[in-house]
MARZA-507025 format. One line per 5 residues: their letters; for each residue x negated, y negated, z of N, C-alpha, C. Coordinates in steps of 0.2 Angstrom, whole numbers. Layout:
// residues N
A	X:Y:Z:X:Y:Z:X:Y:Z  ...
***
This chain:
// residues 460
XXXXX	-100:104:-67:-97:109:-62:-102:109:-56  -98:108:-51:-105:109:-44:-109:117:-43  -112:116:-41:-117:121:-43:-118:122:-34  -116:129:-32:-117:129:-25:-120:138:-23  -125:137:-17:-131:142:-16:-126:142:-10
XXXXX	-127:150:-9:-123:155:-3:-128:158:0  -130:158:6:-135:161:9:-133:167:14  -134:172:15:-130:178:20:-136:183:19  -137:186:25:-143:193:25:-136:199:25  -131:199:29:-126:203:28:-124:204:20
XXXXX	-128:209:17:-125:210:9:-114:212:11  -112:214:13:-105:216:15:-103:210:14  -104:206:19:-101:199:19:-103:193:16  -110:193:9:-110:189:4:-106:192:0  -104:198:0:-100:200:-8:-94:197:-6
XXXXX	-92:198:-1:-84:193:2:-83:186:-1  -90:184:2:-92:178:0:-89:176:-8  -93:178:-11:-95:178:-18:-86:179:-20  -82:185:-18:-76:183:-21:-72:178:-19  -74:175:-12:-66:169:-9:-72:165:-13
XXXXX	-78:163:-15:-79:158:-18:-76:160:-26  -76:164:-30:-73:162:-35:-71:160:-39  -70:150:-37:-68:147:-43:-68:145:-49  -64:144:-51:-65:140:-59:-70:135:-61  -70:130:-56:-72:125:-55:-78:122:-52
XXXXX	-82:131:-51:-86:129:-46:-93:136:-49  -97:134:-49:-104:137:-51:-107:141:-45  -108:148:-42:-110:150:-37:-117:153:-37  -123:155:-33:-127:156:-33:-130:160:-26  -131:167:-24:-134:169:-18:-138:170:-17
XXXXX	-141:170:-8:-146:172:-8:-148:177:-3  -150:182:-3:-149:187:4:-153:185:10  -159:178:10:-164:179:14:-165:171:14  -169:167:19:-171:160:17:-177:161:12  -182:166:11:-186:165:8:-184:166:2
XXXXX	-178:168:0:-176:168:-8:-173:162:-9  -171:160:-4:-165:153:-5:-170:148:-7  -178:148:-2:-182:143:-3:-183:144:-10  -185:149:-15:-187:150:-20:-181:146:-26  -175:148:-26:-170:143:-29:-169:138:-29
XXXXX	-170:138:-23:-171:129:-21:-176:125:-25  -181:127:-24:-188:123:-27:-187:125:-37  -183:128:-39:-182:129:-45:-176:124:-48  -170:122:-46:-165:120:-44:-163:116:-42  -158:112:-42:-156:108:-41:-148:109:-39
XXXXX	-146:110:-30:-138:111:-27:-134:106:-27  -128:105:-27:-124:100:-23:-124:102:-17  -120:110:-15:-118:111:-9:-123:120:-5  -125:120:-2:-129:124:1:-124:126:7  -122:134:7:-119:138:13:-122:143:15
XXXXX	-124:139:23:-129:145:24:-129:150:32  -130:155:31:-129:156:38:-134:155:43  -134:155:51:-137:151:56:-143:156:56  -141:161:58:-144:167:60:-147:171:55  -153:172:51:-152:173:45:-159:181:45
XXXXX	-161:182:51:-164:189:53:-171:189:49  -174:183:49:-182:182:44:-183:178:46  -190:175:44:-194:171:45:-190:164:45  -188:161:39:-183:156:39:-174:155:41  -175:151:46:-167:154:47:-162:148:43
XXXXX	-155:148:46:-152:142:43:-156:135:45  -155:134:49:-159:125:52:-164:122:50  -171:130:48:-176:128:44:-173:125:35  -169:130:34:-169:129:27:-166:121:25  -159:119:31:-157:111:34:-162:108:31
XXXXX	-167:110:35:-172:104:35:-174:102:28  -176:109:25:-181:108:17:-174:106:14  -171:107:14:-166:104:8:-165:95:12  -164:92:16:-164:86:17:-170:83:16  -177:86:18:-181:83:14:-185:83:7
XXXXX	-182:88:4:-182:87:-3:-176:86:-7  -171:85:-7:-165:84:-10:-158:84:-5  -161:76:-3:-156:73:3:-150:72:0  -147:72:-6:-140:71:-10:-138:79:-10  -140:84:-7:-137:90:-8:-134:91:0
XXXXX	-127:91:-1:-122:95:6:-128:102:9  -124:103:17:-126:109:20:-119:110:24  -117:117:24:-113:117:28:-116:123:30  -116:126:38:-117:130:40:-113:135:44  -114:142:43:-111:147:44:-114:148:52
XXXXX	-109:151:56:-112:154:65:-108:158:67  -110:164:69:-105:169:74:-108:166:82  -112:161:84:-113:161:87:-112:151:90  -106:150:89:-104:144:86:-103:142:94  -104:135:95:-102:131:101:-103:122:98
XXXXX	-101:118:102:-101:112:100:-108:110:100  -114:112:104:-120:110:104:-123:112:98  -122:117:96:-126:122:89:-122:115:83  -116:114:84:-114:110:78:-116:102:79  -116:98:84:-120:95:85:-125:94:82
XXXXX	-132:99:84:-136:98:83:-137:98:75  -133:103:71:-133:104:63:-132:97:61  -124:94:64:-124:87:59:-131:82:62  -133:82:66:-138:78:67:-143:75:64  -146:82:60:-151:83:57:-148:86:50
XXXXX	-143:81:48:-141:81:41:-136:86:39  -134:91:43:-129:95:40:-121:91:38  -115:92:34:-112:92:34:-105:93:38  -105:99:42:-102:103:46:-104:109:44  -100:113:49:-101:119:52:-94:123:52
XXXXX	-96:129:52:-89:135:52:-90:139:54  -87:142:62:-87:148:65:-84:155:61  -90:160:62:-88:165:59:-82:169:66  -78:173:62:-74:173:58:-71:168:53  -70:167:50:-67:160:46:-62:162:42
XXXXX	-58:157:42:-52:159:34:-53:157:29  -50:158:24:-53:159:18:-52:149:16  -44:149:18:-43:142:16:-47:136:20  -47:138:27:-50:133:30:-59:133:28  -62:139:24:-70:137:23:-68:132:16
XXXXX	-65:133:13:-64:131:5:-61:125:7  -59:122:12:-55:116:15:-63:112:15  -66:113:20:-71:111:23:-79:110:15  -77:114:12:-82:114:5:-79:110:2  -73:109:-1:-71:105:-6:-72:97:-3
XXXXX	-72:96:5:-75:90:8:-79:87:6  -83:94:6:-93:92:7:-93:91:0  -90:94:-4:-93:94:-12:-91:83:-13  -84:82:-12:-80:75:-12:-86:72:-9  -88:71:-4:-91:69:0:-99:68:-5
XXXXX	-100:71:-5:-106:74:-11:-104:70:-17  -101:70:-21:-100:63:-25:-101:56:-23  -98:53:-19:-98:48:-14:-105:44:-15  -109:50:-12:-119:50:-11:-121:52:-16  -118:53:-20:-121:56:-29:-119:51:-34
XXXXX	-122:56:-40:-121:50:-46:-116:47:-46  -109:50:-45:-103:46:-44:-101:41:-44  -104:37:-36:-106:31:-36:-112:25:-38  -116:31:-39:-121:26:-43:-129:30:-42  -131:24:-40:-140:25:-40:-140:22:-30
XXXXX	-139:27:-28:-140:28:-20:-143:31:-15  -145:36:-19:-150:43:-14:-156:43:-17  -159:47:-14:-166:47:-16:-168:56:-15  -169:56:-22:-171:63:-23:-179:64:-21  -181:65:-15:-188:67:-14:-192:73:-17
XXXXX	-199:71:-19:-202:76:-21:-205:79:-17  -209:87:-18:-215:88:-14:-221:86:-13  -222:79:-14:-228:76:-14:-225:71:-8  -218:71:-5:-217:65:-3:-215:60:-6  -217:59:-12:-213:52:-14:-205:53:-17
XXXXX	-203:47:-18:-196:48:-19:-194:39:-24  -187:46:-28:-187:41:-34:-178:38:-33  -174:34:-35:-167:34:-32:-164:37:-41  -157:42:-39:-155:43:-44:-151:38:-49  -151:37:-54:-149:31:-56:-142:31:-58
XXXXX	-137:27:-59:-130:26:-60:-127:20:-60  -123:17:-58:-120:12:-58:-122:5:-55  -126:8:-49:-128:2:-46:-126:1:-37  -121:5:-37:-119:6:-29:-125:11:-26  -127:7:-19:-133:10:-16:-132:12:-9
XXXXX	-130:17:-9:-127:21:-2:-131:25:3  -136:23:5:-143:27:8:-142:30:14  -140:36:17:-141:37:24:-138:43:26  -141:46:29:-138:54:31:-140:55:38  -137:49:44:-138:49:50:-130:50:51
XXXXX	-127:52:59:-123:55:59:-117:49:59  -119:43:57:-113:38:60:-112:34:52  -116:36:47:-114:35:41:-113:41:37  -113:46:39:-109:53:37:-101:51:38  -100:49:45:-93:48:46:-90:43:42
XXXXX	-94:38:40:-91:35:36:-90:37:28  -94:41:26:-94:43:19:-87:49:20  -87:53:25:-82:58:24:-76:52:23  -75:47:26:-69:43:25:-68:41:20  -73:38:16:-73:33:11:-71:39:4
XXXXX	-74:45:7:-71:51:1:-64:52:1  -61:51:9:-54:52:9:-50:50:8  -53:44:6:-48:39:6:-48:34:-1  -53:36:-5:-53:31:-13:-48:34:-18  -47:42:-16:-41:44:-20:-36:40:-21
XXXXX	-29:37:-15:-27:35:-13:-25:26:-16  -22:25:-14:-21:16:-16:-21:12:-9  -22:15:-4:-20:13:2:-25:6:5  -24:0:6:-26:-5:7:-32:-2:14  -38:-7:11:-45:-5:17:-46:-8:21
XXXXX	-47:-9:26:-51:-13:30:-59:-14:30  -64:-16:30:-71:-13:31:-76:-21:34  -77:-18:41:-79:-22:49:-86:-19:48  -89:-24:48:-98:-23:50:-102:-30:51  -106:-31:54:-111:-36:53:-111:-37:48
XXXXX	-115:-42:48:-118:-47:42:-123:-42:39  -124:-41:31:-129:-36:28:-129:-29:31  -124:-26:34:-125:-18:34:-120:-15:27  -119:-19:23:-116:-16:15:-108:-14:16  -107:-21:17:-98:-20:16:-96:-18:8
XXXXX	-101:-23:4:-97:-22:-3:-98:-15:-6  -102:-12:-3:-106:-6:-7:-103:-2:-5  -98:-1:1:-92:3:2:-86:1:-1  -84:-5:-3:-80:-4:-9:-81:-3:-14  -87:-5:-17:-89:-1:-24:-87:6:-24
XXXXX	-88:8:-18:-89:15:-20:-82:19:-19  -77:17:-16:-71:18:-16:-68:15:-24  -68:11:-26:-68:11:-34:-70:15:-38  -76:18:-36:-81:21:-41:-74:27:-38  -73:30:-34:-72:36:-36:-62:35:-35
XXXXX	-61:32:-36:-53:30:-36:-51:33:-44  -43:31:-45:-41:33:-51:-43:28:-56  -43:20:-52:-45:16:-56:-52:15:-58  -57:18:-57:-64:15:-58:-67:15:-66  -61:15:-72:-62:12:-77:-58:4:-79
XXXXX	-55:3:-72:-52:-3:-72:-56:-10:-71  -55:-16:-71:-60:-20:-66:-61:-19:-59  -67:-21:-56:-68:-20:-51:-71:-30:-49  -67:-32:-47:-67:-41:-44:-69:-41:-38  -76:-44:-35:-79:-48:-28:-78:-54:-30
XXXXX	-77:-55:-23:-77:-63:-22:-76:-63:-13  -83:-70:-13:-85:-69:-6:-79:-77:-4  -74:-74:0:-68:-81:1:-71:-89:6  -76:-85:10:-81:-92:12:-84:-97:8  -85:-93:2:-87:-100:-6:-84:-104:-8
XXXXX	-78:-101:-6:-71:-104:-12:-68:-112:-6  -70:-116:-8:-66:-121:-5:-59:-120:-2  -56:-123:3:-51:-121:8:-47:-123:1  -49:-130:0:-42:-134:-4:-41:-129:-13  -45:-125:-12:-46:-122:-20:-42:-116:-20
XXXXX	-43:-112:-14:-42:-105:-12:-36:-101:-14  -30:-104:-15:-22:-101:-17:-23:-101:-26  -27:-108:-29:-27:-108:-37:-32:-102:-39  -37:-101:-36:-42:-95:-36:-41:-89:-33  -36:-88:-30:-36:-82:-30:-30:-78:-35
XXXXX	-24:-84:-35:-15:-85:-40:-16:-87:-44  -21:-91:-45:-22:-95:-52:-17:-101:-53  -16:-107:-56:-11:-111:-58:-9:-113:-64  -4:-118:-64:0:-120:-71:-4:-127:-74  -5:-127:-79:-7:-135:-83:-1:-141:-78
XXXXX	-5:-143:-75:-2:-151:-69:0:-148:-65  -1:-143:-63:0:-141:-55:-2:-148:-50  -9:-150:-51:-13:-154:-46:-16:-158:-47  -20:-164:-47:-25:-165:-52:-31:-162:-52  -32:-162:-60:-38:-160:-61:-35:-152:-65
XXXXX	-28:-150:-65:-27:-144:-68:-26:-145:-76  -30:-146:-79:-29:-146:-86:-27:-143:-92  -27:-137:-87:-25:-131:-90:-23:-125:-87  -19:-121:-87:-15:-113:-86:-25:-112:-84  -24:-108:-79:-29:-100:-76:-24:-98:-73
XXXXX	-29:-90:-74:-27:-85:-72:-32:-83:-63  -28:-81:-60:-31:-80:-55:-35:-74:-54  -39:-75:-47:-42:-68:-47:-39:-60:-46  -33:-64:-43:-27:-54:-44:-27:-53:-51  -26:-57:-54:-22:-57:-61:-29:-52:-64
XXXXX	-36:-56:-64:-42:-52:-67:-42:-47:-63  -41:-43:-59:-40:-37:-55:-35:-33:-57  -29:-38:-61:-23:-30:-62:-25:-25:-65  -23:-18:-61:-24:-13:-62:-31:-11:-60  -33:-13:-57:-42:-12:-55:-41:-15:-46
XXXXX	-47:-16:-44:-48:-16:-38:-52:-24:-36  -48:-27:-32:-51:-31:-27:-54:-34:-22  -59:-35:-22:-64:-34:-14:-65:-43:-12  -63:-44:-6:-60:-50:-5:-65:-48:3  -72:-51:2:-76:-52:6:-74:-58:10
XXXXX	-77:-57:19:-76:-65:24:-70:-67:23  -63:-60:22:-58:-60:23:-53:-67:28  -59:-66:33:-56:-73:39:-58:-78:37  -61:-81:32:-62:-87:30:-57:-90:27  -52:-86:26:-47:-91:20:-43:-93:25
XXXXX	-38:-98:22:-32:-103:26:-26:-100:26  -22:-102:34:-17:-98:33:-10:-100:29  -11:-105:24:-8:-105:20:-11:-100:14  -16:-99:14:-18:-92:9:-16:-86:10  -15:-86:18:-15:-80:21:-7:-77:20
XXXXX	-4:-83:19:5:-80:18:5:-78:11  2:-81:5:3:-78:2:2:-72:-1  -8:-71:3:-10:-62:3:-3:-57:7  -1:-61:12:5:-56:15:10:-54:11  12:-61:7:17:-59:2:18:-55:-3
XXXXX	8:-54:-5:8:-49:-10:9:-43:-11  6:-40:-3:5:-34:0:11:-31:3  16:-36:4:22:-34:4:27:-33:-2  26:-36:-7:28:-35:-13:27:-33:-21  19:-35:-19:17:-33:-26:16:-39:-29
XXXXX	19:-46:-29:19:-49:-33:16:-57:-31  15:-58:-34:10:-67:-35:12:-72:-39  12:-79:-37:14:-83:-41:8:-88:-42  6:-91:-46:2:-97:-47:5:-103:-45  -1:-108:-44:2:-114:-40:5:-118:-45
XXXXX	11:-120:-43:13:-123:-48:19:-121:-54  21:-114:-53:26:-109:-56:31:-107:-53  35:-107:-54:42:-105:-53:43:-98:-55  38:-95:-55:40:-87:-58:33:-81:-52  35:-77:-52:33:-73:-48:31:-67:-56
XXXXX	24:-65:-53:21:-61:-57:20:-53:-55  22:-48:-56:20:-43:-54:13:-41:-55  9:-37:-52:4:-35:-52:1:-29:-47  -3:-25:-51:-4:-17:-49:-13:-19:-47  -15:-22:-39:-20:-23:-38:-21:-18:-31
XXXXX	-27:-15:-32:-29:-12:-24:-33:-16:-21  -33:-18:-16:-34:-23:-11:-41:-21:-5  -45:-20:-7:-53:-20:0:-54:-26:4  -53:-28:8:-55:-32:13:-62:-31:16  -64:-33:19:-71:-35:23:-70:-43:27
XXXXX	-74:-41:34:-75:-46:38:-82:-44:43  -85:-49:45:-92:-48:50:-85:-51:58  -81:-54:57:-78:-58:62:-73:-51:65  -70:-52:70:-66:-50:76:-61:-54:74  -56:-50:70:-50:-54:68:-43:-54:72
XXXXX	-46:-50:78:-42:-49:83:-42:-56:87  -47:-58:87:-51:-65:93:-48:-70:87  -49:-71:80:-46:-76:76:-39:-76:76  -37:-72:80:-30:-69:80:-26:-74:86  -31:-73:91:-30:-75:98:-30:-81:98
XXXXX	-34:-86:93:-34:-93:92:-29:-95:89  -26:-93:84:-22:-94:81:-25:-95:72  -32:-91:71:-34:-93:63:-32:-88:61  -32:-82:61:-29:-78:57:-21:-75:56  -18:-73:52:-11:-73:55:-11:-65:59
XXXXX	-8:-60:61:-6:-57:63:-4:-48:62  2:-53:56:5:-48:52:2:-47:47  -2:-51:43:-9:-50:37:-13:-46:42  -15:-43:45:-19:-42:50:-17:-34:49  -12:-33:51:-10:-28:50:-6:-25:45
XXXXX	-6:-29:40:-5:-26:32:-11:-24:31  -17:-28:32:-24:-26:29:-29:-20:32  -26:-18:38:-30:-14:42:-24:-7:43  -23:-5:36:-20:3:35:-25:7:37  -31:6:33:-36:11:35:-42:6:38
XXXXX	-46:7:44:-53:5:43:-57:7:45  -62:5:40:-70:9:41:-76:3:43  -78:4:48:-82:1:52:-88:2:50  -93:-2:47:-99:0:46:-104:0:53  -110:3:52:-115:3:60:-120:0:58
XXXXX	-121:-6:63:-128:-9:61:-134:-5:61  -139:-7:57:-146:-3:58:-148:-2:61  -149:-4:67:-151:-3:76:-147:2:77  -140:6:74:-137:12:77:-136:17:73  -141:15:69:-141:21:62:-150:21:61
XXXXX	-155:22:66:-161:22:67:-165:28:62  -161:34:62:-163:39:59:-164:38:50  -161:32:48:-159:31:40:-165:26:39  -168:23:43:-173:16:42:-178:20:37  -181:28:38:-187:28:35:-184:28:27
XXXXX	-180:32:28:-175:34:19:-173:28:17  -172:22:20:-170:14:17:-179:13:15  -182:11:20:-187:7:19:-190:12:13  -192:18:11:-195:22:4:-190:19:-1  -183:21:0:-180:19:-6:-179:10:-10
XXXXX	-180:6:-4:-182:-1:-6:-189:0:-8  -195:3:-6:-203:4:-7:-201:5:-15  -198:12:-19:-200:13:-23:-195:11:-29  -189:7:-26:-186:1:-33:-192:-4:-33  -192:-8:-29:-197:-13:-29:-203:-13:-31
XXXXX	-206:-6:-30:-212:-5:-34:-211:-3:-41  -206:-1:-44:-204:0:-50:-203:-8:-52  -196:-11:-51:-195:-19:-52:-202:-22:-54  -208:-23:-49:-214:-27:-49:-219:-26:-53  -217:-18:-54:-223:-16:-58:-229:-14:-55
XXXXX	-230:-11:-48:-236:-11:-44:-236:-4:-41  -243:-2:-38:-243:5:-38:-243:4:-30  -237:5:-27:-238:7:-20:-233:12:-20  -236:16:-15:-233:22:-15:-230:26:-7  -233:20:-4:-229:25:3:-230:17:10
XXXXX	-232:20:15:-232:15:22:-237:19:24  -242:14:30:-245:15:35:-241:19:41  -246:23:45:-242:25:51:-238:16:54  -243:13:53:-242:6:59:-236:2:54  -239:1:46:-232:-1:47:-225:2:48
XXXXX	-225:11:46:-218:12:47:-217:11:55  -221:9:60:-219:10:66:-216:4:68  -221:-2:64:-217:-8:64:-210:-8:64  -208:-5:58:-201:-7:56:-197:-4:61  -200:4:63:-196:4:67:-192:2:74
XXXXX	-199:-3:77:-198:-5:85:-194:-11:83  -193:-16:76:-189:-20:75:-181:-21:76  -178:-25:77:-171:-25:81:-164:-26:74  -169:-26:68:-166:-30:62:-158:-32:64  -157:-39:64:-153:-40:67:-149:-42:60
XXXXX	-152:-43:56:-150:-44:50:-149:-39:46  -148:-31:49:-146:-26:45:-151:-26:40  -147:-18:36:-149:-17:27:-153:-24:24  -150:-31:23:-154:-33:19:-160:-37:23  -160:-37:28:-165:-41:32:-171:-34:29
XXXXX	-168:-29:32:-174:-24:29:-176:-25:22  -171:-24:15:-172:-24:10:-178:-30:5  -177:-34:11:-178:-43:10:-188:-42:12  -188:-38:20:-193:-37:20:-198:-31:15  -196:-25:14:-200:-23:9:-199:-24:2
XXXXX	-198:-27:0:-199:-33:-6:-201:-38:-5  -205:-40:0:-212:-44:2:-216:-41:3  -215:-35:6:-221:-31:6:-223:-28:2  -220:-25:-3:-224:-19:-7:-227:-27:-13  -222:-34:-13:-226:-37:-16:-233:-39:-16
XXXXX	-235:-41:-9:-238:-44:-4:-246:-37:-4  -244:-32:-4:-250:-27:-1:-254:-25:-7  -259:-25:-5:-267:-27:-7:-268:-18:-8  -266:-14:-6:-267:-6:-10:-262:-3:-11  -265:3:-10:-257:11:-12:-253:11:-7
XXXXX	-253:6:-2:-251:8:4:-247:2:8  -241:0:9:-240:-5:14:-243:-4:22  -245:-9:21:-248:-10:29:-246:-14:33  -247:-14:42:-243:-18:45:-245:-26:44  -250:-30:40:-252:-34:38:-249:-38:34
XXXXX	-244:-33:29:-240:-35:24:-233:-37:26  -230:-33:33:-226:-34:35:-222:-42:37  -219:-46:37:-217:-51:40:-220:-51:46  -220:-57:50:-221:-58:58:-214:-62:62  -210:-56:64:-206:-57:67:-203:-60:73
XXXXX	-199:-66:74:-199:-69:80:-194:-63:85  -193:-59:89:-186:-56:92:-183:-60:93  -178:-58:93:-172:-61:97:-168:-58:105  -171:-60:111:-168:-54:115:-163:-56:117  -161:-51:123:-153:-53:125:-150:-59:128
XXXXX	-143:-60:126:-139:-68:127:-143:-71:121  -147:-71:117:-149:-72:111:-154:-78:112  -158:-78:119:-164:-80:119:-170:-78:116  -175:-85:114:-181:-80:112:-186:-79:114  -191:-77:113:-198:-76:118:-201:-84:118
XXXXX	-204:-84:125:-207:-91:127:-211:-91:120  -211:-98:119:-216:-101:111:-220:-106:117  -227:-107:114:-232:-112:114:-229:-117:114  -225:-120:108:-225:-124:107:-221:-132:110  -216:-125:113:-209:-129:119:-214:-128:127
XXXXX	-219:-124:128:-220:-122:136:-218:-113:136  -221:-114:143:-219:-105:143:-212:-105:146  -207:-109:147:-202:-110:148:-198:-116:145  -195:-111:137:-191:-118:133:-185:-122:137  -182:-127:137:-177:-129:138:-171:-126:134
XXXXX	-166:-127:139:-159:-124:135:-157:-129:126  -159:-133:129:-159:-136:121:-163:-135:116  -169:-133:119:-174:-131:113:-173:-124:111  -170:-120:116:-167:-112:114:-160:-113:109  -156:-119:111:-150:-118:108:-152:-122:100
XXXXX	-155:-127:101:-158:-129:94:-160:-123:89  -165:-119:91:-169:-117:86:-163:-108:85  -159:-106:89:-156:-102:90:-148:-105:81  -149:-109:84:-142:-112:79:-146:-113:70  -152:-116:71:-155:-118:63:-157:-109:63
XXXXX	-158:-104:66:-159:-98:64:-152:-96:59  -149:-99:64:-140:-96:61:-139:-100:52  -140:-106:55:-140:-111:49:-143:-109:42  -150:-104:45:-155:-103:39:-153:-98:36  -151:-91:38:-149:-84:39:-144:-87:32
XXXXX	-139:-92:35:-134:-89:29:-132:-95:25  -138:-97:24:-140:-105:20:-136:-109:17  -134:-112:27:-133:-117:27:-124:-117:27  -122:-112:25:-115:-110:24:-114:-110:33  -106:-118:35:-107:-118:41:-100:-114:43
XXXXX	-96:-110:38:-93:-108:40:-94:-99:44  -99:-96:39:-103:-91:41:-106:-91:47  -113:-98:48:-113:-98:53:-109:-98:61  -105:-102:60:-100:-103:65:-98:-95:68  -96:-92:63:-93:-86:65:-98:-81:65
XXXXX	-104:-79:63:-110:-76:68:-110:-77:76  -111:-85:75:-112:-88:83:-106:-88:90  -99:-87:85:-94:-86:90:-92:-92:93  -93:-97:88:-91:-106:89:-85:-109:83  -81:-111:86:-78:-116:77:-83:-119:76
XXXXX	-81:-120:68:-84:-123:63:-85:-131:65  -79:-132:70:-79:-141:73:-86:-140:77  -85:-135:83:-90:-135:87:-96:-136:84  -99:-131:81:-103:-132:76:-105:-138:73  -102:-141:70:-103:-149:67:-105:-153:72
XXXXX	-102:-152:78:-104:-156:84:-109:-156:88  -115:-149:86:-119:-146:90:-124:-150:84  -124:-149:78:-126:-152:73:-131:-158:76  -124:-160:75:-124:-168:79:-130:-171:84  -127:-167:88:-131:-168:94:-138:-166:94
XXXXX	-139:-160:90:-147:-158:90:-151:-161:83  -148:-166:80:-151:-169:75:-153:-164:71  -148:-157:69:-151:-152:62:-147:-153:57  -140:-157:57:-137:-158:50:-135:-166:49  -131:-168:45:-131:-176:42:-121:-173:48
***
């Protein structure tokens, strides 16, 4: 039962309160004063905190914002104003509030807006897994544990994507999910499974780039005994391990478009055949997609079809790369700090001023895992209680048009060659070796790429 704290200095209008909150479904809790709420707080454990702005004491609504995001970032805030404008709401979601409610308010439209934040609050909670990090007042912070989806961020551009991902896992509705490479496409589909009807169902990934062109229709439809050679035997496809559960069908633009006619045919009909059968299969699969590519631009080429395009983009949610979600680097980089220092078995407990400041003038173009990748060197690597900037990697930038800083080694002025060489083996290494992935980072066919290969003497 969610457990939620009501803050009001007006006794009149917490007793109001108190009755439009009383649900069945729902555990309430007030408090006349921030100083009372601080005291509940540090006792307690909220989902959802409603507080008002203005609270006529020493702590008003905004301070209290603050302590509850630093000590128990998985609890909602939603905040009360008679003094309500778009800058005051602004500021509230910025600094981790959920939304905001003008006083006067209706009874439906508050309990509209809390049933969100409560939804939403699953999402970032156990529901989906082991994703938030419950801080303590020493500062350290432990993740709470569940299933394994790790959802970390209460900056205002992955708020927006959680209020979606809430509204939309009910639902069966086909996803779309657009991000760079390592900003956590799968982890938004996990979590839409996790909180869907089906999340006792199977949940199937599969990265479509691994899967050989010539293979892709028998794995995903599976085939009959002598479809082709080499079919020895009846399998079943990966829809079929999916029915009644959820399939997340990563690097969506890597498959072929005779693949791609029959994903259309699915999604128009329900139904799948194996290579090789003359029978058409019904099957109850919800469909997550993911791409780092502009399927609009592989559209324009003629690689992806169209109308697949626009069966699979009902809903979509856009991940933000790390560079536009700045605010969430400290809360990622603690929460990788204190898996990895549990995994490794070592006592490191926090960051230097210089390394956290490292991390943050970095451009991680490699998103989430570029960072993940980095503090799992480092708390392996550091010699005390403390990562320091020593332990960090030493980063080459990459600036803009995806040039890099003059090196030694080329002169103080590399040639184009020697930029586009060691720019392409970066690409080459990043997603090892895979030239289909590269290709599509770099914004080249996969021909071109082979040919650039070529020329620069980096592959056979």
């Amino acid at each position: 039962m969610p457990a939620i704290l009501v803050i009001e200095d007006d006794a009149a209008l917490r007793s109001q309160l108190e009755q439009m909150l009383d649900q069945p479904d729902w555990h309430v809790a007030t408090a006349e004063s921030g100083e009372a709420a601080l005291a509940l707080l540090r006792q307690r454990r909220f989902d959802l905190v409603l507080t008002d702005l203005r609270l006529g004491a020493e702590v008003d609504g905004l301070e209290l914002l603050e302590h509850v995001k630093l000590h128990a970032p998985e609890t909602e805030v939603i905040i009360m104003t008679a003094y309500g404008s778009v800058e005051t709401g602004v500021f509230a979601i910025q600094h981790g509030a959920y939304d905001y409610v003008i006083k006067p308010f209706r009874e439906f439209e508050l309990l509209a807006v809390m049933r969100r934040a409560l939804e939403r609050g699953r999402v970032v909670g156990d529901a989906s897994g082991e994703h938030t990090l419950r801080t303590a007042g020493d500062g350290t912070a432990t993740p709470r544990r569940g299933t394994g989806v790790e959802i970390v961020g209460q900056s205002a551009p992955m708020i927006e994507v959680m209020k979606v991902v809430a509204q939309v896992a009910p639902t069966d509705s086909t996803i779309l999910v657009t991000g760079e490479s390592g900003t956590g496409k799968e982890l938004i589909a996990r979590a839409i499974h996790r909180l869907s009807h089906r999340r006792d169902r199977p949940f199937v990934a599969v990265n479509c780039a691994a899967i050989p062109e010539s293979l892709q229709e028998s794995e995903f439809f599976g085939h009959v005994k002598g479809a082709f050679t080499g079919a020895i035997q009846t399998k079943e496809g990966l829809f079929a391990e999916a029915n009644r559960g959820t399939l997340f069908l990563d690097e969506i633009g890597e498959t072929t478009l005779s693949t791609q006619v029959k994903l259309l045919r699915f999604l128009q009909s329900g139904e799948a055949r194996k290579v090789g059968d003359s029978r058409n299969a019904t099957l109850d699969v919800r469909l997550v997609a993911a791409t780092n590519r502009d399927l609009r631009q592989a559209i324009a080429s003629r690689g992806f079809r169209e109308d697949l395009y626009y069966r699979l983009n009902i809903i979509s949610i856009e991940l933000p790369p790390l560079r536009q979600r700045t605010g969430d680097l400290p809360l990622l980089a603690e929460f990788f700090r204190a898996r990895y220092a549990r995994k490794l078995g070592v006592d490191v407990r926090g960051f230097s001023p210089e390394a956290m400041a490292r991390l943050a003038a970095h451009s991680w173009p490699g998103n989430v895992r570029e960072l993940e990748n980095a503090i799992e060197r480092a708390v392996a690597l550091a010699r005390g209680p403390v990562v320091t900037s020593a332990d960090l990697p030493r980063w080459r930038e990459v600036v803009r048009a995806g040039f890099t800083e003059p090196d030694a080694e080329v002169g103080e002025f590399p040639t184009l060659a020697d930029v586009e060489r060691r720019h392409i083996q970066r690409a080459m290494d990043r997603f090892d070796g895979n030239r289909s992935r590269a290709s599509a980072a770099l914004g080249i066919s996969k021909t071109t790429l082979w040919r650039k290969l070529k020329e620069l003497n980096l592959g056979d």
